[in-house]
C-alpha positions in Angstrom: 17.5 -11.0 20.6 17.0 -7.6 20.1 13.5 -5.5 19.0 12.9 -3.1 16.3 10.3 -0.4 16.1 10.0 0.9 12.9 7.6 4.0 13.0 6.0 6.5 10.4 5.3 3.3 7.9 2.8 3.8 5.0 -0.2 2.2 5.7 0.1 1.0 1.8 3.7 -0.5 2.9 1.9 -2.4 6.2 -1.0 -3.8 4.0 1.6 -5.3 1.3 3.1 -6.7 4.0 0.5 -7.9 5.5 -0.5 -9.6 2.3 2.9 -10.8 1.3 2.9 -12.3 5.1 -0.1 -14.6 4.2 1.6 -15.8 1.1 3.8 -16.6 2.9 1.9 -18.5 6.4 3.6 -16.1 8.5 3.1 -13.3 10.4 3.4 -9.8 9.9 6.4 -9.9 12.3 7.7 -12.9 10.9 7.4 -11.7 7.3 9.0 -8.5 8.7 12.3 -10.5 10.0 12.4 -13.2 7.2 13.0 -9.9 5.0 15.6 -8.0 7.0 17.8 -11.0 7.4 17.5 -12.1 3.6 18.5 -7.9 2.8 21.3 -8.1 5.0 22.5 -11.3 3.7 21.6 -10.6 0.4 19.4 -13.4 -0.8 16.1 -13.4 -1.9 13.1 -14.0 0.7 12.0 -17.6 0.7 8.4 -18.4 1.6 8.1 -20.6 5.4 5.4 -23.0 3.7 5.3 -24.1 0.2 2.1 -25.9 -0.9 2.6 -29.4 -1.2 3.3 -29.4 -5.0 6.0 -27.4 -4.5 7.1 -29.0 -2.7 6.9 -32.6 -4.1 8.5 -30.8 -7.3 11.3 -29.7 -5.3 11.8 -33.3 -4.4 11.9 -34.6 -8.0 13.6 -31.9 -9.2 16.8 -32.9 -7.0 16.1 -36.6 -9.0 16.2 -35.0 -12.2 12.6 -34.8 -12.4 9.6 -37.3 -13.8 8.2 -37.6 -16.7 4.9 -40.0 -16.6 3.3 -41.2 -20.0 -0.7 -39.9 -20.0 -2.7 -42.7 -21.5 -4.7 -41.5 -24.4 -8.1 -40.1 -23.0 -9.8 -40.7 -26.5 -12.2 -43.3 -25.7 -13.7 -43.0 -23.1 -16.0 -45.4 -21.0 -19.8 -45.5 -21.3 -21.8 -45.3 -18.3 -23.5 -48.2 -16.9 -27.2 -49.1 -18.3 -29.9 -49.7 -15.5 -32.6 -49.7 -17.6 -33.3 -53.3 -17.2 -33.3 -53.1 -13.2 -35.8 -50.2 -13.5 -38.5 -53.2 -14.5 
């Protein structure tokens, strides 16, 4: 593998990318590399992690999705009364 130096970077460029790189759950470095090889390749950068409902939308999405039916939040429950144990 080879290394990269890149020097005479805006500090304004290093702190986006610092910030993009914990979007992301990477590193700087990591971010750095995810982003050269998707320019090269010429696809968009992909985040490393997604958050979990990402990524269980991701799953469904392949299924054609899921619609679930909400019940109807109208009426809803009374609390308990304890007035009779307070005796």
């Amino acid at each position: 593998m080879a290394t990269l130096t890149i020097r005479n970077l805006d500090d304004s460029t290093k702190a986006q990318l610092r910030l993009q790189a914990a979007r992301h759950g990477r590193s700087m470095e990591e971010e750095a590399r995810a982003i050269l090889g998707q320019a090269v390749a010429g696809a968009p950068p992909q985040p490393a992690m997604a958050g979990v409902g990402h990524r269980i939308q991701a799953h469904f999405a392949r299924l054609g999705g899921v619609e679930l039916e909400l019940p109807d939040r109208a009426g809803l429950p009374q609390p308990p009364d304890f007035s009779e144990l307070a005796r």
